[in-house]
Structures are given as structure tokens and as C-alpha cells.
ZALOTI-607844 format. One record per residue: x, y, z negated of N, C-alpha, C in turn; residue in one letter. Coordinates in pm, whole numbers, plus 50000, padded with zeros to 5 digits. Atoms other than C-alpha are relative to their C-alpha. Layout:
<sites>
    n.X    n.Y    n.Z   ca.X   ca.Y   ca.Z    c.X    c.Y    c.Z  rest
      X      Y      Z      X      Y      Z      X      Y      Z     A
...
</sites>
This chain:
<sites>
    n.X    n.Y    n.Z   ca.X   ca.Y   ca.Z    c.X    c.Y    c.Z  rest
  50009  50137  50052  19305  50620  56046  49934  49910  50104     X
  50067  50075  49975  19236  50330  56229  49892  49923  49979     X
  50160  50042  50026  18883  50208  56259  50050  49825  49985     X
  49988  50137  49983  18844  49851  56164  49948  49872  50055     X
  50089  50048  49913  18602  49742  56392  49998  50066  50140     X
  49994  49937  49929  18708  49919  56708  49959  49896  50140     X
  50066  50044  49881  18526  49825  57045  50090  49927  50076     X
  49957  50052  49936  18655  49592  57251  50069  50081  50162     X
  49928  49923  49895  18897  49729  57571  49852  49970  50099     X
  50102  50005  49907  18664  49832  57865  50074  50121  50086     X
  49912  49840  49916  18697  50108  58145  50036  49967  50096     X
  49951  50023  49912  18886  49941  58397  49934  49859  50100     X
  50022  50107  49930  18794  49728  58623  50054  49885  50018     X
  49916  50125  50008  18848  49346  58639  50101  50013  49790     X
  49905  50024  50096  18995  49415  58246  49931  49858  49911     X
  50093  50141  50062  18764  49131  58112  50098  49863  50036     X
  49959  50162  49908  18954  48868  58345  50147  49997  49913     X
  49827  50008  49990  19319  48965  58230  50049  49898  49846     X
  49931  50072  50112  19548  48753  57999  50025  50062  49904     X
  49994  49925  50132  19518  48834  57643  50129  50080  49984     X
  49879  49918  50012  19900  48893  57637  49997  50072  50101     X
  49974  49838  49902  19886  49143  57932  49948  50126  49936     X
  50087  49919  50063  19608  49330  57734  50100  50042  49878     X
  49934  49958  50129  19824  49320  57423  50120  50113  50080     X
  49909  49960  49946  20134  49473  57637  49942  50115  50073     X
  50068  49923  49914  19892  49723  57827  49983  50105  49818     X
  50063  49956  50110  19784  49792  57440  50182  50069  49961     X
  49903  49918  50078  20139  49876  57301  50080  50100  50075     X
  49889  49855  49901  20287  50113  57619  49897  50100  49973     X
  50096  49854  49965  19931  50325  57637  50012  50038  49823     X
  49991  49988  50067  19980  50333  57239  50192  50062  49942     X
  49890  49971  49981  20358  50412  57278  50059  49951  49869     X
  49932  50085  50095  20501  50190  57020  50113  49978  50038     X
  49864  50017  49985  20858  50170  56946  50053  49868  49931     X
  49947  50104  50063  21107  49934  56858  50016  49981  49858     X
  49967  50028  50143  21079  49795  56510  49853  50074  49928     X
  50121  49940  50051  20723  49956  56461  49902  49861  49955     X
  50107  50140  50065  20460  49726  56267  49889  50051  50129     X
  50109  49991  49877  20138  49664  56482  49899  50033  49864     X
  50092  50042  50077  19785  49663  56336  49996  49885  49938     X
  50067  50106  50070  19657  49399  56170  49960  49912  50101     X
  50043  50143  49950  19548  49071  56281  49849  50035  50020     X
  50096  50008  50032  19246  49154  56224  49920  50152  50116     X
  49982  49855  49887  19226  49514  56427  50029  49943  50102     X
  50000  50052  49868  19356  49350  56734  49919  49901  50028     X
  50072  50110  49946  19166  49032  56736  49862  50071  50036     X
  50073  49911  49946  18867  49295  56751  49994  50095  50073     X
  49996  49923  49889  18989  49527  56950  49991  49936  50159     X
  50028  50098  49869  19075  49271  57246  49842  49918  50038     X
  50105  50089  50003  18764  49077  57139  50004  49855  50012     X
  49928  50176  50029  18910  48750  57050  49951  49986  49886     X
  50020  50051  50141  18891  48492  56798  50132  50043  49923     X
  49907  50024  50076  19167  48491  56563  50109  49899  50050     X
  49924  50105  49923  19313  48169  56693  50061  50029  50154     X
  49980  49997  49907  19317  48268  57062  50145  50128  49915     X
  49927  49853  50039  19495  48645  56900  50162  49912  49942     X
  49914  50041  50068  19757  48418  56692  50103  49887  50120     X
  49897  50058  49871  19872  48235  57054  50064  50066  50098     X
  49917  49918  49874  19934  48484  57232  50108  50100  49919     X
  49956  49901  50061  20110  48693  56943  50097  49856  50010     X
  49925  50056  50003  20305  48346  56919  50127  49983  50115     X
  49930  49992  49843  20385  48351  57338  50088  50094  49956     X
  49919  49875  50001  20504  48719  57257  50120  49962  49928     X
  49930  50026  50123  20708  48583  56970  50117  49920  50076     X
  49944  50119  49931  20858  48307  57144  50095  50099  50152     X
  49932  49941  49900  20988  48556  57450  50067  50135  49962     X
  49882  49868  50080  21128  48810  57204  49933  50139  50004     X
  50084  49825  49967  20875  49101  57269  49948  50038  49848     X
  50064  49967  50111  20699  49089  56918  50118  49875  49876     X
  49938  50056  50094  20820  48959  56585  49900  49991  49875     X
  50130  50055  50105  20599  48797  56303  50081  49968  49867     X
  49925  50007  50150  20746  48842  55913  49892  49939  49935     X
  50088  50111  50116  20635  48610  55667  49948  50174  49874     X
  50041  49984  50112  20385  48823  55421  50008  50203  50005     X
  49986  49846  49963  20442  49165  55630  49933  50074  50109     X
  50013  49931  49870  20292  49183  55974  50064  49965  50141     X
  50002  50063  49848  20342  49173  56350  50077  50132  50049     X
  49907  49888  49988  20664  49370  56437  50032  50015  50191     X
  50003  49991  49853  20746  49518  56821  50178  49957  49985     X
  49880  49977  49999  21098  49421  56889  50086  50139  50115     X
  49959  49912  49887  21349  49604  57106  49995  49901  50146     X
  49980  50075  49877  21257  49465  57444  50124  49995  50070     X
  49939  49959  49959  21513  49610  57606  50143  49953  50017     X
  49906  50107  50078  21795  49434  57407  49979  49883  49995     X
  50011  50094  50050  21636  49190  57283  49928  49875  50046     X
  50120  50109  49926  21349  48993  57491  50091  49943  50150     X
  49927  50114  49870  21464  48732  57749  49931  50053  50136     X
  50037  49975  49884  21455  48709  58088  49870  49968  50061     X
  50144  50078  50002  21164  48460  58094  49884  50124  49973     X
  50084  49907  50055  20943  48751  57911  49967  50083  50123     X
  49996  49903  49938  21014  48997  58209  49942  49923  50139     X
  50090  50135  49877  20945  48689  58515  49859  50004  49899     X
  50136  50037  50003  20571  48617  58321  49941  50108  49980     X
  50134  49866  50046  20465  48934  58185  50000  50043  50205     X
  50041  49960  49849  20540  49057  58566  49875  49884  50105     X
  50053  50135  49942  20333  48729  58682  49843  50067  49931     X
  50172  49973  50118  20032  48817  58441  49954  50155  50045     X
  50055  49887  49995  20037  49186  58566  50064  50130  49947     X
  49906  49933  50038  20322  49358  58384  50087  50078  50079     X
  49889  50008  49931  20535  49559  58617  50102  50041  49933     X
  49879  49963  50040  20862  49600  58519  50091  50181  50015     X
  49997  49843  49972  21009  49953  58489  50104  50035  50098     X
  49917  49986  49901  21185  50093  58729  50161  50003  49984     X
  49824  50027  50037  21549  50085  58568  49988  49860  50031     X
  50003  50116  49980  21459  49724  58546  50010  49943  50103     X
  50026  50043  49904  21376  49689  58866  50152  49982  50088     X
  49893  49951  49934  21680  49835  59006  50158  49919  49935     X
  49885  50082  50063  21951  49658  58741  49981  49843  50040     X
  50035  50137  49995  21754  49306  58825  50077  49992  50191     X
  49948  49978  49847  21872  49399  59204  50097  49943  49998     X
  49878  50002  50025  22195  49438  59106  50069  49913  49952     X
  49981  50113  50086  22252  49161  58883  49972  49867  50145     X
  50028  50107  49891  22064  48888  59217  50104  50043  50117     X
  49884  50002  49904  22306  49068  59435  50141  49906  49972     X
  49862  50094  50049  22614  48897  59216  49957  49834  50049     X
  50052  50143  49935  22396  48571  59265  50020  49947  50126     X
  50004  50051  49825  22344  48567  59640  50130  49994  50014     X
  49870  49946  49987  22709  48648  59652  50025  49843  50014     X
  49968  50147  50037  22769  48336  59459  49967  49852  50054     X
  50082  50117  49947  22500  48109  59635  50071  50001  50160     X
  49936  50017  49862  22666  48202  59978  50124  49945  50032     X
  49870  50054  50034  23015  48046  59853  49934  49853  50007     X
  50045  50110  50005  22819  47753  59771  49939  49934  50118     X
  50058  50055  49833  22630  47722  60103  50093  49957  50079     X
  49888  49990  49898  22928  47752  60297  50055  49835  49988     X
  49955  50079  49981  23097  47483  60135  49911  49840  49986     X
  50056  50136  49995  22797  47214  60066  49880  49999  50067     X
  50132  50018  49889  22533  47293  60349  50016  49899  50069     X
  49992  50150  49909  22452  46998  60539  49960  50049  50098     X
  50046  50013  49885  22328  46957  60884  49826  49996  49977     X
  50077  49933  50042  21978  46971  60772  49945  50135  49890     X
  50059  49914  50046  21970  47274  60563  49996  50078  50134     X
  49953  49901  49831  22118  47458  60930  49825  49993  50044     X
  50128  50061  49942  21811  47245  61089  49871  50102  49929     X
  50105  49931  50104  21560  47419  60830  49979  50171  49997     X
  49989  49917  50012  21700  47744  60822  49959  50114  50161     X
  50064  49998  49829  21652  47726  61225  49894  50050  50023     X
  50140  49976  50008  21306  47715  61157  49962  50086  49966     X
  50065  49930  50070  21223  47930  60933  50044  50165  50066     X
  49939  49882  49890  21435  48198  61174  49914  50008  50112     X
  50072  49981  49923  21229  48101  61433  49799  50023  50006     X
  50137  49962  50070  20865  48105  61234  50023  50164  49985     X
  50045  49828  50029  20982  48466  61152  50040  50074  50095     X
  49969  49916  49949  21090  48582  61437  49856  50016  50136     X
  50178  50056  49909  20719  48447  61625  49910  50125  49885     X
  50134  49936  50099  20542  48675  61293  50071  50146  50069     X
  49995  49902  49943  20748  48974  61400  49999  50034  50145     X
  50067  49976  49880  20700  48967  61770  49822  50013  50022     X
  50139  49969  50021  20297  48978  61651  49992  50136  49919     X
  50063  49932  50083  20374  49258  61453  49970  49992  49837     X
  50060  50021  50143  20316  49105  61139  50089  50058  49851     X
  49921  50035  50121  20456  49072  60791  50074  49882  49986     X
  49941  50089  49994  20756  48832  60749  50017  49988  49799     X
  49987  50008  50156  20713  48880  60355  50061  49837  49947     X
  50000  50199  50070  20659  48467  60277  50129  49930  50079     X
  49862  50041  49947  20905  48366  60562  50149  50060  49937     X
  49902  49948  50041  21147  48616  60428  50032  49929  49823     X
  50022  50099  50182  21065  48435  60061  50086  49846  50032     X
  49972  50174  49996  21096  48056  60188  50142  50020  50100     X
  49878  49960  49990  21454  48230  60375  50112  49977  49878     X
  49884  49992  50138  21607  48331  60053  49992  49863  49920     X
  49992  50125  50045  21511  48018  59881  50074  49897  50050     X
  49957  50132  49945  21619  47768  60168  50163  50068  49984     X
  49852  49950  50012  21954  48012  60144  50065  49924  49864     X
  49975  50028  50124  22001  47908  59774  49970  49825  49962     X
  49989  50107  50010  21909  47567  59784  50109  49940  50099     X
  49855  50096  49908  22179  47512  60042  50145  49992  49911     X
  49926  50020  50104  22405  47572  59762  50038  49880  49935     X
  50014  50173  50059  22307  47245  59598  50023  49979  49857     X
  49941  50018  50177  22345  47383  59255  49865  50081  49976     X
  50174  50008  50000  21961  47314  59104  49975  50136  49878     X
  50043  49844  50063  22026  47614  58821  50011  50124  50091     X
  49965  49887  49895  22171  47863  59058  49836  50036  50075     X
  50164  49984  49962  21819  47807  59221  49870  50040  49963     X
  50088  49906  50086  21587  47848  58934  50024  50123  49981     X
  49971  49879  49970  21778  48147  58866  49926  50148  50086     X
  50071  49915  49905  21682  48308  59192  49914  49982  50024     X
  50116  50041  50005  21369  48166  59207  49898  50122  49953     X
  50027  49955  50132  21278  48374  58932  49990  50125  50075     X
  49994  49833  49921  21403  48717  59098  49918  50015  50140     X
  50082  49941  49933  21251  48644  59397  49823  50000  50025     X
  50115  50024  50072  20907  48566  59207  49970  50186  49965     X
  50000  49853  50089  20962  48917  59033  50018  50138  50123     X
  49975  49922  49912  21058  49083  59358  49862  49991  50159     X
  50079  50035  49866  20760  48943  59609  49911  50118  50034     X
  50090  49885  49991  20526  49270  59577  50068  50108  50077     X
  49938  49921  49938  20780  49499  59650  50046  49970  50136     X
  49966  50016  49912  20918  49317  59909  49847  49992  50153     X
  50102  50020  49891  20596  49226  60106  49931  50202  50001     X
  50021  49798  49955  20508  49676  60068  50106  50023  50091     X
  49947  49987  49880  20818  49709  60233  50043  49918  50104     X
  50020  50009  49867  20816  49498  60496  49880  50001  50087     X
  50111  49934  49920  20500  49641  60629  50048  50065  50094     X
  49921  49904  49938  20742  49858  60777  50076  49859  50115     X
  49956  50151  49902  20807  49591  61123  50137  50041  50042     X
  49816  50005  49980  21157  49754  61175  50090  49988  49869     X
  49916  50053  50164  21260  49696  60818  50010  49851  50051     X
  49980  50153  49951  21144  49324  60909  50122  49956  50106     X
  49855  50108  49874  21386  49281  61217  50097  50015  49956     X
  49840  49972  50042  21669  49458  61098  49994  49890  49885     X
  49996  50093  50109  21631  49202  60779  50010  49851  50090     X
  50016  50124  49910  21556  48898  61020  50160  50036  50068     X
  49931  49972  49968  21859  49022  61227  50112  49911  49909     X
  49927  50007  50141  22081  48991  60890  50005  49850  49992     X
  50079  50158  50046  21889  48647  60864  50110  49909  50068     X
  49936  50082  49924  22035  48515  61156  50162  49971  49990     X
  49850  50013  50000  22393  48619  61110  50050  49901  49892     X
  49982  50066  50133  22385  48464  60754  49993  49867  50063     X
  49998  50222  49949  22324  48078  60920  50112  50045  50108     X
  49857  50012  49869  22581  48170  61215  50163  49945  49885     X
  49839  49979  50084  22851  48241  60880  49964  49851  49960     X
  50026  50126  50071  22712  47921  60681  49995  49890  50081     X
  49959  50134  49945  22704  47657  60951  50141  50022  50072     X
  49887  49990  49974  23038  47810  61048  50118  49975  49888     X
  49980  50004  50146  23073  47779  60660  50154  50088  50015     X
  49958  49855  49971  23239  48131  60689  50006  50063  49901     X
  50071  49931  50149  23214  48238  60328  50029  50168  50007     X
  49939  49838  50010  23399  48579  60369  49901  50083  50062     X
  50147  49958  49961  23136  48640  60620  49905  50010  49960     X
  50160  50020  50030  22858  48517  60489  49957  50129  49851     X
  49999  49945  50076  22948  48678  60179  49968  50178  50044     X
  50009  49876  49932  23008  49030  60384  49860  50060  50023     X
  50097  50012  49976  22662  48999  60529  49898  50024  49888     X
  50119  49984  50107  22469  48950  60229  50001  50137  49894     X
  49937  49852  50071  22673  49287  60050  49907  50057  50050     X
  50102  49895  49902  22473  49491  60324  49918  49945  49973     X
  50159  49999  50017  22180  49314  60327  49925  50053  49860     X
  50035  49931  50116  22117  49346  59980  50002  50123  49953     X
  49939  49879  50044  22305  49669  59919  49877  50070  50087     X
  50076  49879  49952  22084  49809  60170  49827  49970  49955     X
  50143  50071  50066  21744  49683  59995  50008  50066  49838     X
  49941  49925  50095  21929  49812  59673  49975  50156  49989     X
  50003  49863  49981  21978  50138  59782  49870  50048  50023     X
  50128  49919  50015  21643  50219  59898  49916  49977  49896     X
  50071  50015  50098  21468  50092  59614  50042  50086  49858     X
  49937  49905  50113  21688  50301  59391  49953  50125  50058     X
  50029  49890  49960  21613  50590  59624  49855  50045  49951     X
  50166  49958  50032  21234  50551  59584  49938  49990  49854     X
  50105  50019  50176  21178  50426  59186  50085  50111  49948     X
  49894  49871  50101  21508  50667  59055  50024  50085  50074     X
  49975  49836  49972  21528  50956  59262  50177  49955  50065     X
  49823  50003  50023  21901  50835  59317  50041  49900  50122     X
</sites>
């Protein structure tokens, strides 16, 4: 039986600082709650986290609102099926707050921004201007100054894919990827620690503006298959075994 006064979370370090909803979401995987399972009480969690009531009833609302939890009139605080059922939004903030995403996830969200880039490189081709080229210049030549130091091209490789997608000129297409490569920045900045991952990627970089101010789509398109595919593949190799 659950206690009804149970101690507030402790143990970990830094857990004091974290966002109530991360805590709640930390609370229902180490508790292994399934889909369609009732929670405690209102009253059990707002003491367990160590909240008021009010703070407990906004963040059960956030959850509510992104499809993770479900709130019945006169019954309780239900888990949905994430899986199915919770938006994309849910999977971008909880990862933002501290959530990582599981590794199927990780690997289908790949797969899915690969169709994107695909799409955004059709679009470049045919409505890049003479300053996105100009821009993209730059940001080729900022990263190719971080890897001759050795460094990490993580952020350059970030403000890359972005200036790639805004050359498109289509402002959802952008949020879109925005989003993935928000959800993807951790992983990506671990592996390019690795400074020959960086060139060979920079490499890639360059060919991609040769196809797009040649507005080359077949190319450009070609280019981005591999690049991705091969960013794909190892990340499938290392979270799935596969």
C-alpha cells in the first residue's frame, strides 16, 4: 500500500532544480506504469514531489495538454499510450527538460528528418537566393577554421542544417526541423568529438552548396541520402544493436 505521506524525491544530484514534469516522467518509467494505468492521487504526488497542489495540477495539465497523461472527471489521473498517442511537441520538451527519448525513437525520428531534408533540398534548389549561397559560404568557412583547430563543429554543423532549411523559404518546413535538430544536438555534438566524423560531414557540407547554388536538386538530394543515411546507420548501430 501506498504511504500517504511519502518523502519527497532525493538521492540524486541536482534533483531539487529539475522541472516538476521531468520528475513526474522520471516518476512513472522508474515506477513502470503502463498505458491506461490510473496514477496516485493528487494528493500522493503533490507530496511525494513536494509541491503545492496548484503547482502539481499545472504540470499534470502540461502533461495533459501533450497527450502523456489523461485527467477523468470524478476518477483520477490516467497514463496514456505515449507511443500512439502523445504529440510530437511532448517528445521536443520533455527531451529539452531532461527526458531522453528511447532509442527506437531516436532512430524512427532519423528516419522520418531524413524524408524532410530530402524535401528541404528540392526547395533550396529552386528558391535559394544569392545570399543564402553568401551565408552558407560562411558558415563552411567558420567550420572548416574549428576543424583545422581540432575542435568540435557541433553548433556550426547546427546553424548548417538550419541555414540549409531556411533556404527553402517554406517557414513550416523550418519549424519542423528545427525541432529535430533541437532533439538531436547531444548526440550530435558526442559524435562529432570524433574530428574525422567532423570533416567527412563538413566535406558533405560543401558539396550540398556546390548542388544548391548549381540548384542541382538530384544532386543535392543524392548527397543528403548519404549524409544522413550514414548518421542513420551508425546511430542505429550503437542504440539497436542493428
Amino acid at each position: 500500500m501506498i504511504s500517504s505521506n511519502p518523502a519527497p524525491l532525493s538521492g540524486q544530484a541536482g534533483e531539487a532544480e529539475k522541472p516538476l514534469i521531468t520528475k513526474i516522467m522520471a516518476f512513472l518509467k522508474d515506477r513502470r506504469f503502463e498505458p491506461g494505468e490510473k496514477l496516485p492521487s493528487e494528493r500522493y504526488l503533490a507530496a511525494r514531489f513536494g509541491v503545492g497542489r496548484n503547482a502539481l495540477r499545472e504540470a499534470i495539465a502540461m502533461l495533459s495538454a501533450l497527450r502523456v497523461l489523461e485527467t477523468k472527471a470524478n476518477s483520477g489521473i490516467y497514463l496514456k499510450d505515449t507511443a500512439a498517442e502523445s504529440s510530437f511537441e511532448a517528445i521536443v520538451l520533455l527531451s529539452e527538460l531532461g527526458t531522453t527519448p528511447s532509442a527506437r525513437e531516436v532512430v524512427d525520428m532519423m528516419e522520418v528528418r531524413i524524408t524532410l531534408e530530402l524535401d528541404a533540398m528540392t526547395r533550396a534548389c529552386e528558391h535559394r537566393t544569392e545570399e543564402d549561397i553568401r551565408q552558407l559560404r560562411e558558415i563552411l568557412r567558420q567550420t572548416d577554421a574549428v576543424l583545422a583547430a581540432n575542435g568540435n563543429m557541433v553548433e556550426l554543423d547546427q546553424a548548417f542544417h538550419m541555414k540549409l532549411a531556411s533556404s527553402s523559404h517554406n517557414v513550416v518546413l523550418v519549424r519542423i526541423l528545427h525541432a529535430f535538430y533541437l532533439l538531436s544536438l547531444q548526440r550530435r555534438r558526442v559524435y562529432f568529438e570524433n574530428v574525422e566524423a567532423g570533416r567527412a560531414a563538413a566535406r558533405q557540407h560543401h558539396m550540398l552548396v556546390d548542388a544548391i547554388e548549381q540548384r542541382n536538386a538530384a544532386a543535392a538530394r543524392e548527397i543528403m541520402q548519404k549524409h544522413m543515411g550514414d548518421a542513420t546507420r551508425y546511430w542505429s548501430e550503437i542504440l539497436l544493436g542493428s
